[in-house]
C-alpha atoms as one frame of an Amber mdcrd trajectory, in Angstrom:
protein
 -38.007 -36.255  24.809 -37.552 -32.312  25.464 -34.461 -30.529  26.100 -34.058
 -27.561  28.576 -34.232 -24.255  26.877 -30.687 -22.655  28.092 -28.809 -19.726
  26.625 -25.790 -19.707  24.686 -22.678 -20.580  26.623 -19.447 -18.679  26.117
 -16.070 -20.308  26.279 -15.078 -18.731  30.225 -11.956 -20.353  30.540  -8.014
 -19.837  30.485  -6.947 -17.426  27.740  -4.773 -20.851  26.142  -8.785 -22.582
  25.875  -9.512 -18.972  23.817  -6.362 -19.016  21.808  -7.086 -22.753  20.376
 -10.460 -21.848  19.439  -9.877 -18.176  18.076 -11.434 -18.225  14.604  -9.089
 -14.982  13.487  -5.325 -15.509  13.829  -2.995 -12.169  12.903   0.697 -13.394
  12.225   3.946 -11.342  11.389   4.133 -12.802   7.888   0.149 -10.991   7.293
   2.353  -7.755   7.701   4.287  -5.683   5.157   6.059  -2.314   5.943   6.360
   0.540   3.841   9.519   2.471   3.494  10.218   5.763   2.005  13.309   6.558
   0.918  14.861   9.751  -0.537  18.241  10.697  -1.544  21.122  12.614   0.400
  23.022  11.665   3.264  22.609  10.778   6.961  18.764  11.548   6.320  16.835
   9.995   8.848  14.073  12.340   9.271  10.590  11.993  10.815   7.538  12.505
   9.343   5.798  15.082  11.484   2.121  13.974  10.478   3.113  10.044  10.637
   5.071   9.918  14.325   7.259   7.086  14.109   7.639   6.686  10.372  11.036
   8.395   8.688  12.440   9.049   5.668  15.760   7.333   4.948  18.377   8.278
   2.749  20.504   5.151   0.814  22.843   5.157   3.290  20.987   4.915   7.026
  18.619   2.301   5.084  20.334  -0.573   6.152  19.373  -0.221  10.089  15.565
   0.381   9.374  15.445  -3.303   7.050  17.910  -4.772   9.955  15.044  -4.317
  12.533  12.278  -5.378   9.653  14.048  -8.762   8.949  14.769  -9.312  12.558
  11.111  -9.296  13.353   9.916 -11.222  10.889   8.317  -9.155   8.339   8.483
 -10.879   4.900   7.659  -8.082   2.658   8.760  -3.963   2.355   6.466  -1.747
   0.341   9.407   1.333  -2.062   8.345   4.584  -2.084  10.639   7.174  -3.411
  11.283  10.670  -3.192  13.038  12.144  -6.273  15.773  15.013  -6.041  13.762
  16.819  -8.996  10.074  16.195 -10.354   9.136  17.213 -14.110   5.837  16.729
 -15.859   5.780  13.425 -16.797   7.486  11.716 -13.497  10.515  11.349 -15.282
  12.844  10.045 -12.688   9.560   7.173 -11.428  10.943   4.791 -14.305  14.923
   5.841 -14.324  17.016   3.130 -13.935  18.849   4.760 -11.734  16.053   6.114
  -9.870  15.663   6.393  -6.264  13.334   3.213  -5.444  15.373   1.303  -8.000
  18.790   2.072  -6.137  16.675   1.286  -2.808  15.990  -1.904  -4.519  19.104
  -3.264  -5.591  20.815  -2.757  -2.097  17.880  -4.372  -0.501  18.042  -7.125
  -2.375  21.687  -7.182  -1.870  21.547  -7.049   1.571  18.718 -10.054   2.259
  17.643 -11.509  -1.102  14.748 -13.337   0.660  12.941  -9.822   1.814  10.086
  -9.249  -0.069  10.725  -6.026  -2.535   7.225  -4.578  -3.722   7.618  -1.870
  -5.640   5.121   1.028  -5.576   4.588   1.621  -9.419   2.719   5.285  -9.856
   4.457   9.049 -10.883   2.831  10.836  -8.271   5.971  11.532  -6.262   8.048
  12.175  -9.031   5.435  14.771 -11.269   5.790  18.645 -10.769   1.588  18.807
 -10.481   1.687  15.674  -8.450  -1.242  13.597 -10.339  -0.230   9.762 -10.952
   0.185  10.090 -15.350   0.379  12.607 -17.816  -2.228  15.744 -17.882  -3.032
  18.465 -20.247  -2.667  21.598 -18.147  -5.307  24.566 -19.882  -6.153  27.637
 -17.515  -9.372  29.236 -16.842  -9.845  32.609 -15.213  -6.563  32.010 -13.752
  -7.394  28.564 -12.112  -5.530  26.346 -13.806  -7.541  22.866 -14.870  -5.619
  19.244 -15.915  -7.372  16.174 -17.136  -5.513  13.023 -17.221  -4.272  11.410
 -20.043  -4.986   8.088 -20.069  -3.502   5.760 -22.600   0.131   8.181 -22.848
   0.208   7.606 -18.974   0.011   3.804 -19.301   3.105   3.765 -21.538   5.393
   5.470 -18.884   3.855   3.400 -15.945   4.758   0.242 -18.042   8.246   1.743
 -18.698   8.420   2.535 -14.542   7.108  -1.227 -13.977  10.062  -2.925 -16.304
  12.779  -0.717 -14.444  11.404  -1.802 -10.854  11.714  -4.907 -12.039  15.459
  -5.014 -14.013  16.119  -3.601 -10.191  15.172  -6.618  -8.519  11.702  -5.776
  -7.421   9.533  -8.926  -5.810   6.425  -7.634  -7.044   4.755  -4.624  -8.881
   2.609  -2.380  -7.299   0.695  -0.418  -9.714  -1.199   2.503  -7.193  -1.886
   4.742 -10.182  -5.954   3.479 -11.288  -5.017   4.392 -14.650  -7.862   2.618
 -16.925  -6.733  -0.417 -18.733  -3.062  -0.310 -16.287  -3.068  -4.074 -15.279
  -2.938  -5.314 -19.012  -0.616  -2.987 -19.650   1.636  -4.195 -16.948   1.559
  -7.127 -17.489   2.297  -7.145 -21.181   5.172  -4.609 -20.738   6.694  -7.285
 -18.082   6.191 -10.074 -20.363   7.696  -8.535 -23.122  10.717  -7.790 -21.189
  10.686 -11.119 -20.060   9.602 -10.962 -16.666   6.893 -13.423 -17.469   6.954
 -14.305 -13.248   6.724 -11.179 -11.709   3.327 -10.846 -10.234   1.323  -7.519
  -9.819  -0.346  -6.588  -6.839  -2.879  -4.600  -8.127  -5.023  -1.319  -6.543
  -7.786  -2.269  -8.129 -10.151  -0.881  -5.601  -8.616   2.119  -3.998 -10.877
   5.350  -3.234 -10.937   8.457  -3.759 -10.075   9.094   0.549  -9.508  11.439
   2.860  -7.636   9.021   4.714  -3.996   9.809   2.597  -3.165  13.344   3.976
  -0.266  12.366   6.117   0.708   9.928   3.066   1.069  13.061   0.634   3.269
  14.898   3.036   4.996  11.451   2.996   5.664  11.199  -0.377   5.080  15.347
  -1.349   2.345  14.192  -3.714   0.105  16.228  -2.894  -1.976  17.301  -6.541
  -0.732  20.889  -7.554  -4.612  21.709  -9.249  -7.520  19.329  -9.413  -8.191
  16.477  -7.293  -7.967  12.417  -8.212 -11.738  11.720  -8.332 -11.774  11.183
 -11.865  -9.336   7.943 -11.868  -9.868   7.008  -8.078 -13.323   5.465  -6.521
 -16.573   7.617  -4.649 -16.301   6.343  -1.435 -19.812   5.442  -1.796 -20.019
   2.991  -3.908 -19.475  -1.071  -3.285 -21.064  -2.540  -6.463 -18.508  -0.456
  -8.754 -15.680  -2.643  -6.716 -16.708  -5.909  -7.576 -16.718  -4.358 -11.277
 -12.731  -3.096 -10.760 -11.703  -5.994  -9.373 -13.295  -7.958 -11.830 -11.244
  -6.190 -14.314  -7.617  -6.459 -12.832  -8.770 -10.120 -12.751  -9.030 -10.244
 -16.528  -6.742  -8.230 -16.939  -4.017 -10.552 -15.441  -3.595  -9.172 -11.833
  -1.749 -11.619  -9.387  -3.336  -9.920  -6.403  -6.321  -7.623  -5.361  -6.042
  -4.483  -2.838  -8.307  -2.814  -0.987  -7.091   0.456   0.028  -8.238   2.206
   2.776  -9.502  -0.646   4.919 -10.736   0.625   8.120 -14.167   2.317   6.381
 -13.751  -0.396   4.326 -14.283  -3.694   5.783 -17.395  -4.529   4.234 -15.656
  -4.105   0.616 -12.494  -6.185   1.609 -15.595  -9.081   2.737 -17.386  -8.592
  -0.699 -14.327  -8.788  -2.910 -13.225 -11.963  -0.100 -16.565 -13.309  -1.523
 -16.566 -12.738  -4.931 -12.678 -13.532  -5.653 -10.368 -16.236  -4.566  -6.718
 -14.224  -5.944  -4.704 -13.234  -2.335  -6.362 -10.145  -1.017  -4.339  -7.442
   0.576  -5.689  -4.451   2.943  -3.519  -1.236   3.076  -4.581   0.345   6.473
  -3.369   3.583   5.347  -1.750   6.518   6.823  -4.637   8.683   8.245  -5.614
   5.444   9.525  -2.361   4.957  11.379  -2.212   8.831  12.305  -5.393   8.893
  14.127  -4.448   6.145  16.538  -0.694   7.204  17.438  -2.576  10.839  17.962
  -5.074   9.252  20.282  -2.463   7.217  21.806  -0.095   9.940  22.905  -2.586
  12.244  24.481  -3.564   9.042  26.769  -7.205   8.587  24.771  -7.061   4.951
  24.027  -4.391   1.691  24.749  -2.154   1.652  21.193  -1.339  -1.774  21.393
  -5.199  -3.360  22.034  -6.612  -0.868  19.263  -4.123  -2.045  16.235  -4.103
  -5.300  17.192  -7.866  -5.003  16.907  -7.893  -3.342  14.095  -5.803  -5.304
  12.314  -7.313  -8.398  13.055 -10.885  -7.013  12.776  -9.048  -6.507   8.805
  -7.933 -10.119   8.968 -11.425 -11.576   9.959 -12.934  -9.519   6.891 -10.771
 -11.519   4.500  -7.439 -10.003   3.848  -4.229 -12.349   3.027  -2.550  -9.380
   3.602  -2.311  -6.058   5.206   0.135  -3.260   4.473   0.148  -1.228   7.299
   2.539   1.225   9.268   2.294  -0.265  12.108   4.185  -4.057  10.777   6.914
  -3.346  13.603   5.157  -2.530  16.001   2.403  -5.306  15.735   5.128  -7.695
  15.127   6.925  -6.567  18.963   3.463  -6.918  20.454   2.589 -10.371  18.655
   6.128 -11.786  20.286   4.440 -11.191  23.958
């Protein structure tokens, strides 16, 4: 018996015959929005690099996480922007810090929101690196290397204050060698045995995080991050960080940028079965809403593309700038 040789037919129907057999589905509760908040009052102040996305003083918070809770989103990513900055990030593990105070209202206002708490000293260090350096000079350049293990100690410190605050989860951005265990023991100790870390444990070293240092004025003062944050290059050296964080105790993996890296969030998807999240980052989101308002390209088709081209490649979840607006467009 012989069959007829035919090509391959594609589904041609209604779009509701697509939608039940759509392998990739993106929902509101993949999203989480990050926040940055600074201190004064009545701030409310756009980020000119990241249209859309505004810093928020303590008291104009409250209307921003209205409108996040109202569309669903189950999770806000802190970032804070200290009054003063000092060497070693001083004011990152305060208890009365800024993302601490952001925390506690938060959590005041709608205990079941999501707190994650960004845990790095980048945005509160004078040089802007994320742990302690030695500073020397040479020629008049001056040159900083990292210190490792001192660093850990005050990132631990900033961890346990996040979460005496309330935090949800810890979110430890800083690549500091050896930061996960840490973490994790520091939490233990102080008896927040629960709290789970979300950890960076592949994040590159990216041109993709301009807008994100205006953001958060972290920009580094001398020196760049390559020495504690990944060559862009490399895939095999990922499995070998995330295998790490695993052993180390990590609750969750990141990925972080994910739209040049979709083929790393697959191969850690493959290799690990912890949640995996995707931050789609801010030179990511930048490009589009440029594109978009010069009339290059349709805003709402791309992200939703985008984000579920992320999806398909095996995030859990994706922290992303665009949460609101993805989560209006998903409701249509």
């Amino acid at each position: 018996m012989s069959f007829p040789i035919t090509r391959h037919r594609r589904l041609r129907g209604s779009a509701g015959i697509r939608g039940m057999v759509r392998e990739t589905m993106l929902h509101v509760l993949d999203f989480v929005q990050p926040i940055f908040v600074t201190y004064g009052t009545g701030v409310k102040t756009e980020i000119s690099s990241m249209p859309g996305v505004y810093h928020f003083s303590l008291d104009t918070l409250k209307e921003e996480v209205d409108e996040i809770v109202e569309l669903g989103i189950p999770a806000v990513l802190l970032f804070g922007i200290p009054e003063t900055k000092d060497a070693v990030g001083s004011s990152g593990f305060d208890e009365n810090g800024i993302v601490q105070e952001a925390t506690r209202l938060i959590k005041k206002w709608y205990p079941e929101l999501l707190v994650i708490a960004d845990t790095c000293l980048c945005e509160f260090t004078d040089h802007g690196h994320c742990g302690m350096v030695h500073t020397h000079t040479v020629d008049g350049v001056v040159h900083g290397d990292v210190l490792n293990d001192p660093s850990l100690e005050l990132l631990t410190r900033t961890a346990v204050s996040q979460a005496k605050a309330g935090a949800d989860i810890i979110a430890p951005s800083n690549m500091m060698d050896g930061y996960v265990a840490a973490i994790r023991a520091g939490l233990d100790e102080a008896g927040f045995e629960h709290l789970p870390i979300m950890a960076y444990s592949v994040k590159y070293a990216s041109a993709f995080y301009g807008p994100f240092r205006e953001a958060a004025d972290s920009a580094p003062q001398f020196g760049d991050r390559k020495t504690y944050q990944m060559d862009p290059a490399n895939l095999r050296e990922a499995i070998r960080e995330a295998e790490s964080d695993v052993l180390e105790g990590a609750d969750m993996l990141m990925v972080k940028p994910a739209l040049a890296y979709l083929d790393v969030i697959r191969t850690i998807r493959d290799n690990f079965d912890l949640p995996l999240v995707a931050y789609n980052v801010s030179g990511e989101y930048s490009m589009v809403k440029a594109a978009a308002q010069q009339g290059w390209i349709d805003e709402k088709r791309i992200v939703l593309e985008m984000l579920t081209g992320m999806k398909r490649a095996g995030a859990d979840i994706i922290i992303t700038y665009f949460s609101k607006d993805a989560a209006r467009w998903l409701r249509d």
